[in-house]
N, C-alpha and C positions, 0 to 999 in steps of 0.2 A: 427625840427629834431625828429624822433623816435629811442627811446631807448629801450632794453631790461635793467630790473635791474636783476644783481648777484650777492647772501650773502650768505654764507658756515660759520659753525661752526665746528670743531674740533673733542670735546669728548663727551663720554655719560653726563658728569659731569654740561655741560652747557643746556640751557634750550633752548624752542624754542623763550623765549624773545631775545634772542641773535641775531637770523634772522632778528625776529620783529623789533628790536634795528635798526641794519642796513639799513631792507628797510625803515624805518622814516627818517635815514639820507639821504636816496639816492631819497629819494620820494622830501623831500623838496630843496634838490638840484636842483633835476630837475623841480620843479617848482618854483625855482630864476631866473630858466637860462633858463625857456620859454623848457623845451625839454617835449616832451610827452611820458611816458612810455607804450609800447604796449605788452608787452612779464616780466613776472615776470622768474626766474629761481632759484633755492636752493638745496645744499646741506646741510644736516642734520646729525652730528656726523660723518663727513668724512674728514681724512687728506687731506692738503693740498700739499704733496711731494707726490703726484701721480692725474695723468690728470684723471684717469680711474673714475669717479664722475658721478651717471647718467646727476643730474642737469646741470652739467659745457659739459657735451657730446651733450646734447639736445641745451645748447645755440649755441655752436659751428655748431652745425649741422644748426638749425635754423637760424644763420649767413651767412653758404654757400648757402642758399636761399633766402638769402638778405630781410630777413623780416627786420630789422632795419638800423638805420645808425648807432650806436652807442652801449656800453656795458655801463652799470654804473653801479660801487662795492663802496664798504666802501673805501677799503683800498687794497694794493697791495696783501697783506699775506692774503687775503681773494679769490683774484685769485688765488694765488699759493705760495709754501714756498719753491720752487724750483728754482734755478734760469733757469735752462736749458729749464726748462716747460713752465718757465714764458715768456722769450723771443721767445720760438717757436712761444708761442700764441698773443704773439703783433706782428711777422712776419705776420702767418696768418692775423691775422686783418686787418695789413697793406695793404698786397696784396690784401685783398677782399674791400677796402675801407673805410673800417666800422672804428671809432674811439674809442681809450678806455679811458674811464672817471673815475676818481677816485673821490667820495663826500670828500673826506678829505684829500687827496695830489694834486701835482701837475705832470701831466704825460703829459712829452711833446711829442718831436717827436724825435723817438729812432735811426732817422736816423743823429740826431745831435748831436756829441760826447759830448757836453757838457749834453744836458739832459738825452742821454746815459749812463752816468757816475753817474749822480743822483742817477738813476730810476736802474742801478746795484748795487748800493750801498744801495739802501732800500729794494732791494729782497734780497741781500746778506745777510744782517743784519736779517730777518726774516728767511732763510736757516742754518745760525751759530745758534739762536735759539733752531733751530730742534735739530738739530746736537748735542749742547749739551745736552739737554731735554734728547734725547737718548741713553748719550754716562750715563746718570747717570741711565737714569732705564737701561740699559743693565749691568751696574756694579752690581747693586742691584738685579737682578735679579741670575746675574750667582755666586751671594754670596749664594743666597737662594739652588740654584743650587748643591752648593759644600755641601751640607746636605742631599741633594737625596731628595727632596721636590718635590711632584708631581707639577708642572707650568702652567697647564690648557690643554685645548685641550680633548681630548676622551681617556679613559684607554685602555689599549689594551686588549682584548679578554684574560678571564682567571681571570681578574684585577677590585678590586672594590678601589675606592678612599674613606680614612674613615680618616678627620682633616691631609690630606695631605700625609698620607702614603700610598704607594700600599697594598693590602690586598688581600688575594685569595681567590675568587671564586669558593667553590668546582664543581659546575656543571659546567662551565665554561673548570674549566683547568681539568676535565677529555676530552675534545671535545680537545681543545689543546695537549691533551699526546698522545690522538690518531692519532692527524694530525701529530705530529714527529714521532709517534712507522711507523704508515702504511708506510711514506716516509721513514724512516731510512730502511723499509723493502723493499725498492724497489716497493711499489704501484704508481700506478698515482695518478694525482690530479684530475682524475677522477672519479676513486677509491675511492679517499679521500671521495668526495664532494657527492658520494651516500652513504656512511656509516656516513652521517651525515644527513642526511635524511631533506634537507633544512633550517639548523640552517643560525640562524640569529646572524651578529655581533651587534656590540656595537651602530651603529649608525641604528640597523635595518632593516637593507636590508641582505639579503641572501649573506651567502661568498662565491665567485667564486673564480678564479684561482690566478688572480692577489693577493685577501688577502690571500690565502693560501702561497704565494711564500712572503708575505709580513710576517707574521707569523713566516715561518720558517726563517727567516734572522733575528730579533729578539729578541739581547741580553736577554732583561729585564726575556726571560722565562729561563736564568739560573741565574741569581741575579746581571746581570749588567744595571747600570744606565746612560744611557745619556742623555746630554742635549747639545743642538748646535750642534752637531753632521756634518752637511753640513749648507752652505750656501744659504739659499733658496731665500731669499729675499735681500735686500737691497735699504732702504727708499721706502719698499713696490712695487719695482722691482723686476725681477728677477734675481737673480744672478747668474745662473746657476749649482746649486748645487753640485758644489764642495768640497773637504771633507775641514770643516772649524779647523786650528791649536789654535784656542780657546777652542776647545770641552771642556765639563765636563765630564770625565769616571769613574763613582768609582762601584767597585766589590763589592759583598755582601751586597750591600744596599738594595736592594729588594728581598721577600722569593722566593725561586727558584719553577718552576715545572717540569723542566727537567734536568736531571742530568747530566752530562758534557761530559760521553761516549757519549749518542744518541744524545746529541747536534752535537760531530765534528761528527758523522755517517753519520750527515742531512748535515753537512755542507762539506763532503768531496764529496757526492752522488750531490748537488747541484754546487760545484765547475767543477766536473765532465760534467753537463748537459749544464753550460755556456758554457764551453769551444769546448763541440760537436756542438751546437747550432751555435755557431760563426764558425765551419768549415764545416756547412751544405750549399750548395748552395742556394742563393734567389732565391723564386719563383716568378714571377713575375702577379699580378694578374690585369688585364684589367678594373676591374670593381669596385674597391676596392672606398667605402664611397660611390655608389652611388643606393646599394640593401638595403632595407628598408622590417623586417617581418612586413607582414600584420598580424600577430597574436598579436604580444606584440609591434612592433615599433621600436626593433634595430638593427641599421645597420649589416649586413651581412660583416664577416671577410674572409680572402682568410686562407686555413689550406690546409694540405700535409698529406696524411693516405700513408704510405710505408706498402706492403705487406710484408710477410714472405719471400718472394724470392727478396725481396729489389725496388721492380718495384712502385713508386708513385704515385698517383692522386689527382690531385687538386679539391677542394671544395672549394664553397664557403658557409659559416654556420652564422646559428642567433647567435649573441653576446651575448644574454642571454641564448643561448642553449650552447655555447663554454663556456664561462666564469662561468655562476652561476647553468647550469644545468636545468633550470629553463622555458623553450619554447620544445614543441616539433616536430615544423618546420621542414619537411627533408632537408638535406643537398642537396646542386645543384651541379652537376657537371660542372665544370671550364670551362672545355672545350669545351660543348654543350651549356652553356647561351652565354659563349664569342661570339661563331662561330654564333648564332643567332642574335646577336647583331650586331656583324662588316656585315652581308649578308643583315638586314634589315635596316640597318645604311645606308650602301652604294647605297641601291635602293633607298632611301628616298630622298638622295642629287643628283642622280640621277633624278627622278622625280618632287623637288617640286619648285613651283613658286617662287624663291628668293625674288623677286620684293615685291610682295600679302603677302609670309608670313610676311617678314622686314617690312612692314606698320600696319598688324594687330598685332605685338609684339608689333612695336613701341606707339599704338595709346593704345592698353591695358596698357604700361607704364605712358606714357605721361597724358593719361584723371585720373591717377591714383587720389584723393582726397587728398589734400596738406599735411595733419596730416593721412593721410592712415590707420583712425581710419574706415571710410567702409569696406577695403581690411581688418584688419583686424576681423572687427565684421565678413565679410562673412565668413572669414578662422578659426574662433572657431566654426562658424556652422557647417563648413563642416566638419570638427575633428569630429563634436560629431555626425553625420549622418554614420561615416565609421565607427566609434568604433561602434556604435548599430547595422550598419552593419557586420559588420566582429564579434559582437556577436553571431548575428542572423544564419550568414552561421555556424561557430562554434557548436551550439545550434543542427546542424541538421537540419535546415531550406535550402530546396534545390530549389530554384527559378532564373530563369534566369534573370528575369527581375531585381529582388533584386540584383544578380552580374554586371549585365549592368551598375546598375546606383553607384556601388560603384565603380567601373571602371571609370567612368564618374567625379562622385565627388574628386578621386584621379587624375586624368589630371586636373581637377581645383582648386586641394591643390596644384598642382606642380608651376600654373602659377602663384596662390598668390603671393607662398614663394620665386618666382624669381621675382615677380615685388613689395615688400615688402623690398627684399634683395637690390636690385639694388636703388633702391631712396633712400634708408639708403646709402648707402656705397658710392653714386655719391651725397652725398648734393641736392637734389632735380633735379637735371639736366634733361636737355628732352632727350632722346633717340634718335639717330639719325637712321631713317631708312638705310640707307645708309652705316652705319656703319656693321649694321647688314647683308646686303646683300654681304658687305666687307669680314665677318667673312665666310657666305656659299661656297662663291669664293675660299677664303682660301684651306675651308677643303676640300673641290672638287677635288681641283688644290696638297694637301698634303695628299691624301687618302693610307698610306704606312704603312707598320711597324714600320717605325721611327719616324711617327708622330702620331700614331693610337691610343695610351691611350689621347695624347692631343684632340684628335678628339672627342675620345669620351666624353671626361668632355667639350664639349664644346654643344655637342646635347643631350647626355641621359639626361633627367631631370631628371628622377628618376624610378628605376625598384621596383615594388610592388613585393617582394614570398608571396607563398600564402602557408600555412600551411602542405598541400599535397606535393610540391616541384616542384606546377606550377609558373607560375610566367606574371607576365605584365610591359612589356617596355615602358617609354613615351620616344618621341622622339620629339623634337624641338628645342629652342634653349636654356641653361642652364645660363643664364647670369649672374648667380654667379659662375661658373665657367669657365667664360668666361678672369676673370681675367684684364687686361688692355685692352682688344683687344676691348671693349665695353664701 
């Protein structure tokens, strides 16, 4: 029998003898009981009530490609301190064959109510654990809390942390008085973010639009403090962020830098632009996650410029040209990449060999290298062949051959990161040609309006803009956004 071993620790607090510990126990297990270990896998300082663990992700993956027969851990609460988690992943196992071995208990077969019964009662007892553990730092926590104690995490802009208290910033929260004086005056936050002349927040990247609207929502810049405030999490879930009836809110705990007129100014001018926003029409944008600036690398958002006579146009813009000001990428027009797209789209599934293309995707997936540490080494090459390139044209370097071949190396970043995508996501599986030639029938046979952004996430792989506000389509098949169909 081959085995992969798995051993996770917890907190910063424990060492990495703690792993060490475990695989000695799981090592000499498996050499009592004749199994050979082929595959080691670990988490280091990672809870156990959430699956999201690279270690625990790679075995599982590594299991849907049936590299072992077998899992072997310490202990149950070393696979997980969930119960819901826990038996998801003895399902999976089940279903895929594979056995799970425990060096220190006894895991039978969960399809038998009596060892069912066990094997819930020693993950349950490891989840009540948690559960308490949590329930006492979260006490101790929102005591700390009811003092106005800063709790960790990043200050807010304006804000220096000094033995636990907020403190001001003077250069800081002048940048802050003008982001509320210019909004309370009716500027944009476009506005804003050039009379700032590309300041950087607290974690050092450049504030765009998002931390400006985050700012100005913001008690703490008139002296109020919260903590818990919404529900973000739960046992390192998400919990959907609703507003949570624990909060801690206390007034006057922290020195103010805006005074409580220009606060409701900002916040009646902001209540105002929600409620226009929510009775503006959606635009609907064709292309939307799938434009990529060749200058800086982020994706392209769909925006609505309304004229003075009310009349609209749709663009599509770089996300760090909308957001942080920061690319200076021309805007594309909506309607002329779309119309380009669906005319060359449709000639394409018109003209191409279903058959020929389905077997050269399938065979470029299929020959892909087991651990797609190849496809990956090529795909960091080629990252750093188009950034030199796309310095170079930048630079003023005007060669056609140089644009050829960065054209070129962008159709085979696109094929990578789809056949990179697809073996992660399908556990190792082959490709079926057949499947593929399934998907071109399809879109052939559903070439409409009502089916036509589906279409297209199924063949654009990825449009390159190019800083000018030219642009390059690939067109073939997208099989990460192909979804189930694949």
């Amino acid at each position: 029998m081959k085995a992969a071993a798995y051993a996770r620790y917890s907190t910063e607090n424990q060492t990495e003898n703690s792993i060490a510990y475990q695989m000695d126990a799981i090592q000499k297990y498996c050499h009592d009981h004749e199994i050979a270990i082929c595959a080691f896998f670990a988490d280091e300082a990672k809870s156990g009530t959430n699956e999201d663990r690279e270690g625990f992700q790679n075995m599982v993956a590594a299991a849907n490609r049936k590299e072992f027969d077998a899992v072997v851990i310490y202990d149950i609460t070393r696979g997980s301190r969930d119960v819901a988690d826990w038996f998801n992943f003895r399902k999976d196992m089940l279903r895929l064959g594979i056995q799970v071995i425990s060096a220190t208990q006894h895991l039978g077969n969960i399809m038998n109510p009596s060892d069912f019964l066990t094997e819930l009662i020693s993950v349950g007892l490891g989840q009540h654990a948690v559960l308490d553990t949590r329930e006492k730092s979260i006490a101790g926590v929102a005591e700390r809390a009811k003092h106005g104690v800063f709790l960790g995490g990043v200050a807010p802009l304006g804000y220096d942390i000094v033995k636990g208290q907020y403190v001001i910033n003077e250069s800081e929260a002048e940048a802050v008085h003008t982001i509320f004086k210019m909004y309370g005056d009716g500027e944009s936050y476009n506005e804003i973010l050039d009379a700032l002349h590309g300041l950087r927040g607290k974690r050092g990247r450049p504030l765009g639009k998002n931390s400006i609207s985050s700012i100005l929502s913001n008690e703490r810049y008139i002296g109020v403090y919260t903590w818990n405030k919404r529900k973000m999490k739960l046992m390192r879930k998400w919990a959907g962020g609703k507003p949570n009836p624990n909060c801690v809110r206390i007034e006057n705990a922290i020195p103010p830098i805006i005074d409580n007129d220009l606060w409701e100014r900002v916040q009646n001018r902001l209540s105002n632009s929600r409620r226009n926003a929510t009775n503006k029409a959606k635009h609907e944008y064709l292309l939307t996650g799938l434009i990529e600036c060749a200058g800086c690398g982020a994706t392209y958002v769909g925006h609505c410029s309304t004229n003075a006579k009310g009349y609209g146009t749709r663009y599509y813009v770089c996300g760090n040209k909308y957001r942080t000001r920061t690319c200076k990428a021309k805007n594309i027009n909506a309607d002329e990449i779309e119309t380009f797209v669906v005319q060359h789209l449709k000639a394409y599934l018109l003209d191409a060999d279903f058959e020929e293309v389905a077997q050269t995707i399938a065979d470029a997936v299929n020959h892909a290298a087991p651990d797609l540490s190849k496809e990956r080494k090529e795909l960091s090459e080629i990252n750093r062949k188009i950034e030199n390139g796309v310095q170079a044209v930048l630079s003023g370097m005007k060669f056609p051959e140089l644009e050829e071949e960065v054209s070129r190396l962008r159709v085979r970043k696109s094929e990578l990161e789809d056949i990179i995508v697809h073996k992660e996501s399908n556990g190792g599986k082959k490709l079926d040609p057949a499947k593929v030639v399934e998907l071109f029938r399809y879109s052939t046979e559903h070439f409409d309006n009502e089916h036509l952004k589906e279409i297209i996430n199924y063949h654009i792989t990825k449009i390159y803009a190019n800083i000018d506000g030219s642009f390059t389509v690939n067109v073939g098949v997208h099989l990460n956004g192909c979804g189930g169909r694949i």
